[in-house]
N, C-alpha and C positions, 0 to 999 in steps of 0.2 A: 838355759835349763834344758837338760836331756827329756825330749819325748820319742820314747818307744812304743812299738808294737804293742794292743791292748792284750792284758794277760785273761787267759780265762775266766772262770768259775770266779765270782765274787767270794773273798774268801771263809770261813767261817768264823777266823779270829778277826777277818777285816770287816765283817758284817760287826761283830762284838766294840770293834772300835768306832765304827761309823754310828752305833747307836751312844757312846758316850758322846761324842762331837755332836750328834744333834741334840742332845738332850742339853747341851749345853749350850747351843743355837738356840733354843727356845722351843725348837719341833717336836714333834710325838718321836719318842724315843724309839727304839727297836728292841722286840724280846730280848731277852739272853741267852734263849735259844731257839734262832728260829726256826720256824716251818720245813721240812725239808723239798726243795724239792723232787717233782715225780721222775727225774731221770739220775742216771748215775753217770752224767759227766755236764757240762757245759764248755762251749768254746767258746768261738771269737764272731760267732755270727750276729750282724746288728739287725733289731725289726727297724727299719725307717715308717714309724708310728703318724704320718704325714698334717698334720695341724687337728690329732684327735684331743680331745681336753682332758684337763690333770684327772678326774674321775673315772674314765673310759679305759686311759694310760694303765691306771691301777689293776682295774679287774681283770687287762688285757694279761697283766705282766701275772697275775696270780693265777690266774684260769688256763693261760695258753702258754706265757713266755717262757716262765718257768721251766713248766710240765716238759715243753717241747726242747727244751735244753739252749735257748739263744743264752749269747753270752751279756747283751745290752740292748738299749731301746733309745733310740735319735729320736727326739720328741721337740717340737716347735719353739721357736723365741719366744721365751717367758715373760720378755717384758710387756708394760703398756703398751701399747701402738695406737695410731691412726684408730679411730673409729668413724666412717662416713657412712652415707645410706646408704651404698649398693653392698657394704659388709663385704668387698674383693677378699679375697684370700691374701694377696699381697700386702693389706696393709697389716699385716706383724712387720713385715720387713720397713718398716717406717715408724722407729721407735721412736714417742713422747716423752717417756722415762724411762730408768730404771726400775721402777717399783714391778716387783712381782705381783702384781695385780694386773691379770692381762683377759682375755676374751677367751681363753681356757681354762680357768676359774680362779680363787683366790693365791695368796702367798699359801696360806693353812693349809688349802688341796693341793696346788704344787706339792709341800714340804709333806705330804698325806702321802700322796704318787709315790714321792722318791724312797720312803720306808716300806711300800706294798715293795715296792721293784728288785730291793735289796732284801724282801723279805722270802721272796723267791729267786734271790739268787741271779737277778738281773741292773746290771749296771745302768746309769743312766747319762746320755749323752745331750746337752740341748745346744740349740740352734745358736751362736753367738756371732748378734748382729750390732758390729763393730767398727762399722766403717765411716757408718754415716746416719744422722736422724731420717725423720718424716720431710718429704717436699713439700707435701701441705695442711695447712694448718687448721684448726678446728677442736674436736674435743677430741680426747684418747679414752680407755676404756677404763680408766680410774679417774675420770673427771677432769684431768689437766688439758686447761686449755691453754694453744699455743694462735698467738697475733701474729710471729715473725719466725720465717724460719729458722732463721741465725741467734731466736733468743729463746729459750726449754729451758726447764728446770735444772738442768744438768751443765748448759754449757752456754756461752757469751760467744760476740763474731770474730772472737780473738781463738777462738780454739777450731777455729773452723779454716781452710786453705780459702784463700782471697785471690785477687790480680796480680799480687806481687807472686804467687805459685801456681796459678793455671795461665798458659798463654791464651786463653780463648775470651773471644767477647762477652759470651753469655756465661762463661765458667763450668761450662757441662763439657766433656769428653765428645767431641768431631772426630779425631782421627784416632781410633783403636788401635794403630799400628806406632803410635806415639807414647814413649812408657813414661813422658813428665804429666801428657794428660792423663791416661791411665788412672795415674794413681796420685795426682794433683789436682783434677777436675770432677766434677759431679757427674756421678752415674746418673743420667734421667733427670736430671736436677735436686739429686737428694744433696742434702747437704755435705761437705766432702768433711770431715774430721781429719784434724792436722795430728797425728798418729806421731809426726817428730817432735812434739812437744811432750817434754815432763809430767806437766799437769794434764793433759790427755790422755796421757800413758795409766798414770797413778788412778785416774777414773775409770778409763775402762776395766783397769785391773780389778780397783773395788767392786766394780760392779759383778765381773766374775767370781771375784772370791765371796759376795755373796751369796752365791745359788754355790761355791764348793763348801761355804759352812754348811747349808742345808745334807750337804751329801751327795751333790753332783759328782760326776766320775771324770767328765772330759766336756769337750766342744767342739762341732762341727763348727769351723770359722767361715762365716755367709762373705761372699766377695773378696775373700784374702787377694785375689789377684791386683784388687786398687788399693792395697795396704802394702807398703815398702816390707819386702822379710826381715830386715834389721832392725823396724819398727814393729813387727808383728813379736819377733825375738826377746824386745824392751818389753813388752807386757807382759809376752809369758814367765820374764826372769822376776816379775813382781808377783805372780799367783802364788797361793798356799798350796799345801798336798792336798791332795782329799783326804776323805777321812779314816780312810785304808793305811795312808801313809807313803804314799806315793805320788810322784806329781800326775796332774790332769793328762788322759790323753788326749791329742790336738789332732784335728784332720780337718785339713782345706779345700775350701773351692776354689780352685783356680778353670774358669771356664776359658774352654779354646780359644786361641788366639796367637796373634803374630810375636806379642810381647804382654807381660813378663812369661816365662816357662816354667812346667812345673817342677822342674829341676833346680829351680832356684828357691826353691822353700822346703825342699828336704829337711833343712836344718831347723826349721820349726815344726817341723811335726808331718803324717801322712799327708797325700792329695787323694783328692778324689779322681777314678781314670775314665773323664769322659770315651777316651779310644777304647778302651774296654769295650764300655754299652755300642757304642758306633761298632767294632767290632760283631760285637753278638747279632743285632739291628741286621747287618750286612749278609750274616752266616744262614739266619731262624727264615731271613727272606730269599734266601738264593740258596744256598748248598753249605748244609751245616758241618758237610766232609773239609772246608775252609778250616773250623778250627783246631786241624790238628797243628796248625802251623802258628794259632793266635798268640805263642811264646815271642815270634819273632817278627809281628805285626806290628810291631811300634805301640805295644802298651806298656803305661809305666813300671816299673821293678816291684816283684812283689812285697820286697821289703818298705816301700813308702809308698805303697796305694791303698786306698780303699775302693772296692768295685760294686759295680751296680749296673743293672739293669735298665730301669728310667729313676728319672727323680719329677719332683714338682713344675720344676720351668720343662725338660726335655721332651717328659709326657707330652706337653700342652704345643711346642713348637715344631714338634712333630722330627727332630734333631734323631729321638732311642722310641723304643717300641714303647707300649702304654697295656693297660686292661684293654681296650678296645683289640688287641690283637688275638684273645682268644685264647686256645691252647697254648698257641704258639709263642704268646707273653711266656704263660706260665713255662713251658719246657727250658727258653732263655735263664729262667733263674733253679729252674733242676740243675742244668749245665753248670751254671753259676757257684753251685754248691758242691757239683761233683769234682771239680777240675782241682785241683791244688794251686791257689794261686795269690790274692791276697786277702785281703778282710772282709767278706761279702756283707751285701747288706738286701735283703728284701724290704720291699717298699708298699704299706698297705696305706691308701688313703679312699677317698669319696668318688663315684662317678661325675661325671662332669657333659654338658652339652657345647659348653661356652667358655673361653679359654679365663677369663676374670671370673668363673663363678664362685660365691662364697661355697667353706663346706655349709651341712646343713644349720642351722642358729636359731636363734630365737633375737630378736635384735642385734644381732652379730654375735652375741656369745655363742660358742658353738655348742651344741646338744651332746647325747652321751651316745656314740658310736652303738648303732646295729647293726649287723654284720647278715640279716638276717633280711630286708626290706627292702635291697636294693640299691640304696643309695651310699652303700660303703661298698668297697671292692678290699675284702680281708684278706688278703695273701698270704699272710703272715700266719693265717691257721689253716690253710688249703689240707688236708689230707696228704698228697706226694710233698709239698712244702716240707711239712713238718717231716717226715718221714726221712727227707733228704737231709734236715737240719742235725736230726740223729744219725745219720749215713757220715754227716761230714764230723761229727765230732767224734765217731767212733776212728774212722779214718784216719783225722788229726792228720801228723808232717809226712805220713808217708806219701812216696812220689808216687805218680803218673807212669801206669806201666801199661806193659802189654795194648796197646793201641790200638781198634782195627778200624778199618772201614768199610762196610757192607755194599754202601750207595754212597750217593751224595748227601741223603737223605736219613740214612743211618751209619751212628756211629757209637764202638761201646772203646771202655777201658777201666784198666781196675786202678789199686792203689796198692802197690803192691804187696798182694797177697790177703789185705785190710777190709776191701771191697771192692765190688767191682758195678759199675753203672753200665747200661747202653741206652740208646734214646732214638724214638722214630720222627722224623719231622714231616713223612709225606701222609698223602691222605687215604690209605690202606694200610692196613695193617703186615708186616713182614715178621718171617720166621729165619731167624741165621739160627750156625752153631758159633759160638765164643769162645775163642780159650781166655779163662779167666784170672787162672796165677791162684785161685783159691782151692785149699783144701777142699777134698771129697765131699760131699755130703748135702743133707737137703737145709736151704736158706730160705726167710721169710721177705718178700719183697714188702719194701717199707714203702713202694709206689701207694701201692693200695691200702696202707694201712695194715697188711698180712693175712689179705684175703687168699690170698694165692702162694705159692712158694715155687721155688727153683732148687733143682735137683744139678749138682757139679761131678762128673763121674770121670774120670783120668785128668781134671782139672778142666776138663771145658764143661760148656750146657747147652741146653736148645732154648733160646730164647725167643716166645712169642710176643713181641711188641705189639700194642694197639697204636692207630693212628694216631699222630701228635700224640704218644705216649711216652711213655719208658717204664727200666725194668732196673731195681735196685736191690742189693742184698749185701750182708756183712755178716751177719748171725743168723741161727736158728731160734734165737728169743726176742725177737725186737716184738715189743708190744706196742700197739697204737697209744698216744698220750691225749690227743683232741684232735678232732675233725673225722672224727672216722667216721662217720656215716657216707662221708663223699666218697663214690669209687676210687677218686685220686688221679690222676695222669693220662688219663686217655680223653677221645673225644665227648664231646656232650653231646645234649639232645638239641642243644640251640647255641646260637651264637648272637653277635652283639649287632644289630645293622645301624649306624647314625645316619638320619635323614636330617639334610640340611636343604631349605627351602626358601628360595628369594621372594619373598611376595611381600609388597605393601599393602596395606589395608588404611581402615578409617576404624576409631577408635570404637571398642565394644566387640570388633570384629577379630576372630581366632580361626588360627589354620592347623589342618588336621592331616593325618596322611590314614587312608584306609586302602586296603587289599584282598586279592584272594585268600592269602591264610588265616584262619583263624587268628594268629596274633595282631592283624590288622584289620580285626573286625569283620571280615567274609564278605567285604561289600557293601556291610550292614553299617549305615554313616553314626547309627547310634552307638557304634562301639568304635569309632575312631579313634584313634590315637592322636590327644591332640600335644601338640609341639610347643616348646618352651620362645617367647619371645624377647628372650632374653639380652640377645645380638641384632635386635631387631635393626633393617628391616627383614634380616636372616630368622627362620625359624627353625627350630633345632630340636629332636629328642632321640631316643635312644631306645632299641625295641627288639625284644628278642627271639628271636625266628627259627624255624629249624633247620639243622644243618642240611646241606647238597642239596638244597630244593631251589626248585624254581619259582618264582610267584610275579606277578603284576602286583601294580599298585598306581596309586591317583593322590593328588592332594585336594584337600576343600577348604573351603571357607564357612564359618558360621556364626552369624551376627549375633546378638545380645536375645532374639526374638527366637533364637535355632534355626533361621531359613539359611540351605544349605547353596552356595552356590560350588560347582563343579571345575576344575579348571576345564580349558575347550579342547586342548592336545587329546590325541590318544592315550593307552593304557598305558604306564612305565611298565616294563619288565624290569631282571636281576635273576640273579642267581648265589647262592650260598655256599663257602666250602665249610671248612672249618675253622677259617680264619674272618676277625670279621672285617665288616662292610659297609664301606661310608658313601653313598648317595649322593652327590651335588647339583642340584637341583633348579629349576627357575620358573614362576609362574607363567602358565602358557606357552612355552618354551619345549616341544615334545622333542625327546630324547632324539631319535631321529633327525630331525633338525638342530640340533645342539653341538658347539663345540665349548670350547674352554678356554680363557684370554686370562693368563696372571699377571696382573697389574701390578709392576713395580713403581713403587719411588721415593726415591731419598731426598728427605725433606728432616729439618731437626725442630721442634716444638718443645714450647713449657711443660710441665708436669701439667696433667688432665688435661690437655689440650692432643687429639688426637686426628689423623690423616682418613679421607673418603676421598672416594670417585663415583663421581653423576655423572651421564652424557645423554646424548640425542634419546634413545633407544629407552623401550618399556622396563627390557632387564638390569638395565642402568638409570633408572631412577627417575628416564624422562626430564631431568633438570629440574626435578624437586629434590633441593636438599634435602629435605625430611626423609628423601627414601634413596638416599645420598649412599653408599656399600663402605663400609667401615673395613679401613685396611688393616692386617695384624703389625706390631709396633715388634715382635720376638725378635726381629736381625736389626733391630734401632744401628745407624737412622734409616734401614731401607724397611721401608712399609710394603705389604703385600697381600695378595688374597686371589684366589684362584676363582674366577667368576661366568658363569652358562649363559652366553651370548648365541645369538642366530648363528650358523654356516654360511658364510658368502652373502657376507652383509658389511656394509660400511655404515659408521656411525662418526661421530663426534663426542669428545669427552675432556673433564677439565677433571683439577683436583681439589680439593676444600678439607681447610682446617676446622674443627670445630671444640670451642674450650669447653668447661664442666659446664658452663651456664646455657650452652647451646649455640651461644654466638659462632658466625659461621663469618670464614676468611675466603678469598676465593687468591688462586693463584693468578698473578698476572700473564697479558701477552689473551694470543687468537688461541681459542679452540685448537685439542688436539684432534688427529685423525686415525683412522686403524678401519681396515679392513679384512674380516676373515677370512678364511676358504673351507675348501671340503673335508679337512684332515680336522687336525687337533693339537692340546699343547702350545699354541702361540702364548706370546709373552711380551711385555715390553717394558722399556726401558725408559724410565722418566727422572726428571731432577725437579723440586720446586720451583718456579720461577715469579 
């Protein structure tokens, strides 16, 4: 089955069709004629809507998506999943069933969602997670409870890859560079689904073509890289059209690796280009004058990618840039929008301290997105976002012209004749002239929302860039559609600092970080800021400071009774640009005295069974497991964590597994040893043993 490039604008006789199909589905029908959207074009740009719920979805698409002109909205696996106590964000990706009844609300609101979305004029894409069920077992969020992994409502151990197709003992994927494990063995130990089988095939198909009777458009396919393309091929040749009349369109995750390539799944549908975001990641952090060349950088072909910025897993392992980076996130995906190249996608989800943290819930279901509180980072209706999302569909296929380079640090270019962008990445603001390729006359920058305009006179201009800003224009009418109260594109009044803080405590007892600045309280321990114990024995939160300043700061403790104790170190300093800033920290451990030891080791473990390092030393845990340093699992099977040990100190240290229940495994053989010195950056290199 042919998948192409997503077409624009849903259409209005295909909005008229997709309401007969659902009304035949059983869902809430669609006007006859609906709503118009607030703009006068849509393209190909997707919001990636990152696990917000089918209600939030709605009003997103009718309030912002529309108006702002996206052409679609990538919205979370709909199925049941995992439901555990700590409510991880991963467990969607560990589907129970098929039933649209998931922890983003019912079938009803689903099927509610996808009429709001088409009723402005926005496609919808959801998350199709295809590869493989849940690792472990328990209840899911529609009541189905599972005893064995191998046995779900949906499938027997006869649909699942066994001994006779993974060469490995435990059946989980050892060597990534091997493409029979790959895509014969168990990612993590989820269950692998045998995708060569008929009756597997014809399953998952149904399961898709139910969410396209509802009115689905396409599917992002989760993990296509452990699914054979010829078997990815077998299910898409069983899907129905949508209800437009068209087949679904498909776009893959194939994450980097030695094998398979994403050049081998063209023929089922786009990929997504991680070398893209690693690209941008490399340019917004060093010299953003690099991507005049990002055509020949080894990103995939514009005609079978989808690009981005960060996603959900890359924010967290720290692989592409995240919210945590400030402006200079947000400018990556201005560029993003500006460039001519393949199907963008911005990405608005929840802030985070802790890499497993749920978004926000109510016993795991998750709540209705605030855009307003904090704890959501909305990109997707930023002011310059939107602004740019109009820029790029006014723009549409014309090329990349006129080029320049100012600095390293600025760089403009138009579209020929269509629009023209420039963009500042350093931390002052600069004034060039341009030539733009546009007709004479005065243009509204869509940075700002059209606070400001730009004047084009023998085809150039003067353009005043703000720092970490930019400056856009195409028309003399672009009118703001949502978010305009935001300036839009230049620096802010504060920036993001993560404070990550090693201290064990005794139960009842919380750690706080307080400061010179006002945001950290002025000293005053009653307005600490205290930190999430999330990662414990790590404490983690997120505080936002003003930019180019300098301040100190301390951590405390404070027990159940408020008696406050002091760590004994000196005062921490830091300083702010306009990028933000993450703090790694260790109790009593003053900055001065402090280097930095990242602890590797590759070690392979059951599902909820995960890797720590304890040793000799206060900052390692003193060989108390309980305050044992939890290493991240994102490069499986090498575990890691970056940890603030003394300068010029010798220690000892071992490693330890610990399962869900807390049982604690110790590695065999003598204590390890390591010794710092006066620099920084050490690291080592460990195997389980």
């Amino acid at each position: 089955m042919s998948r192409h490039r997503p077409p624009g604008v849903l259409g209005r006789t295909a909005t008229a069709a997709a309401a007969g199909a659902l009304a035949l589905a059983g869902a809430i029908a669609l006007p006859a004629t609906p709503a118009q959207a607030k703009t006068t074009a849509k393209g190909d740009v997707i919001a990636n809507l990152w696990e917000w719920n089918w209600d939030s979805i709605a009003t997103e698409c009718t309030d912002v998506l529309g108006p702002a002109g996206y052409g679609a909205v990538q919205v979370a696996p709909p199925e049941e999943s995992l439901k555990q106590s700590s409510y991880y964000w991963w467990d969607v990706y560990q589907p129970y069933s098929y039933s649209l009844n998931s922890r983003f609300g019912s079938q009803a609101k689903f099927s509610a969602m996808i009429t709001a979305c088409h009723k402005a004029g926005v496609k919808v894409y959801t998350d199709a997670v295809i590869n493989h069920t849940a690792a472990q077992t328990g209840t899911g969020y529609n009541g189905t409870t599972i005893t064995n992994k191998y046995a779900t409502p949906n499938w027997s151990r006869s649909d699942y890859h066994d001994s006779s197709d993974c060469p490995t003992s435990d059946l989980t994927i050892q060597d990534y560079s091997n493409l029979t494990q790959v895509q014969n063995c168990e990612l993590l130990g989820l269950p692998d689904l045998k995708t060569g089988s008929d009756t597997v095939r014809t399953g998952l198909a149904n399961y898709l073509n139910s969410q396209l009777a509802l009115g689905v458009d396409g599917f992002r396919v989760d993990a296509a890289k452990h699914i054979p393309e010829a078997d990815l091929a077998a299910i898409e040749s069983k899907l129905t059209n949508t209800a437009s009349g068209t087949a679904p369109y498909v776009f893959q995750e194939i994450y980097p690796g030695s094998t398979p390539q994403p050049s081998d799944y063209y023929a089922s549908g786009d990929v997504l280009d991680f070398t893209y975001a690693s690209k941008l990641k490399s340019a917004f952090q060093g010299n953003v004058s690099d991507l005049s060349s990002i055509e020949s950088s080894g990103i995939l072909p514009a005609a079978n990618s989808v690009s981005f910025v960060t996603n959900h897993d890359t924010e967290r392992n720290g692989l592409h840039m995240s919210y945590k980076d400030g402006d200079t996130y947000k400018l990556a995906n201005l560029f993003q929008l500006a460039y001519k190249w393949s199907t963008p996608t911005v990405y608005a989800s929840w802030e985070w301290t802790q890499s497993d943290q749920a978004p926000p819930n109510s016993s795991g279901f998750v709540t209705n997105t605030d855009c307003t509180a904090g704890a959501w980072y909305c990109l997707d209706r930023d002011t310059a976002v939107v602004g740019m999302v109009a820029w790029h569909n006014a723009t549409d296929t014309a090329a990349v012209s006129d080029w320049q380079t100012k600095s390293s640090s600025v760089i403009g270019f138009g579209r020929s004749g269509k629009g023209f962008f420039a963009l500042n990445n350093g931390t002052s603001s600069a004034t060039y002239t341009f030539a733009t390729g546009m007709a004479d006359g005065t243009y509204t920058n869509v940075i700002d929302g059209g606070k400001t305009t730009v004047t084009v006179s023998g085809g150039s201009a003067s353009l005043a860039i703000p720092a970490k800003g930019a400056v856009a224009f195409y028309n003399s009418s672009y009118t703001c559609t949502v978010g305009c109260s935001d300036a839009g594109g230049g620096s802010g009044d504060t920036v993001n600092a993560t404070f990550d803080e090693y201290a064990p405590t005794t139960s009842g007892t919380n750690v706080y970080v307080v400061g010179s600045v006002p945001a950290l309280g002025g000293w005053d321990t009653s307005k600490a800021i205290q930190l999430s114990s999330t990662g414990y024995p790590f404490w983690s939160g997120e505080v936002s400071v003003p930019v180019n300043t300098s301040f100190t700061y301390k951590y405390i403790k404070k027990d159940s009774s408020g008696n406050v104790t002091w760590e004994s170190n000196a005062n921490r300093s830091a300083t702010t640009t306009t990028s933000a800033l993450s703090l790694d920290n260790s109790w009593n451990v003053a900055d001065t005295d402090a280097t930095d030891v990242t602890f590797h080791e590759n070690a392979t473990t059951d599902w909820g069974t995960n890797v720590y390092v304890v040793g000799s030393i206060a900052s390692l845990g003193s060989w108390n497991t309980s305050d044992a340093i939890p290493l991240s699992s994102a490069s499986y099977p090498d575990w890691s964590k970056l940890v603030i040990v003394p300068k010029s100190t010798s220690f000892t240290y071992k490693y330890v597994k610990k399962d869900g229940s807390g049982n604690v495994t110790w590695e065999s053989g003598t204590n390890r040893s390591y010794t710092t010195g006066s620099s920084s950056g050490y690291t080592t290199s460990d195997t389980w043993k």
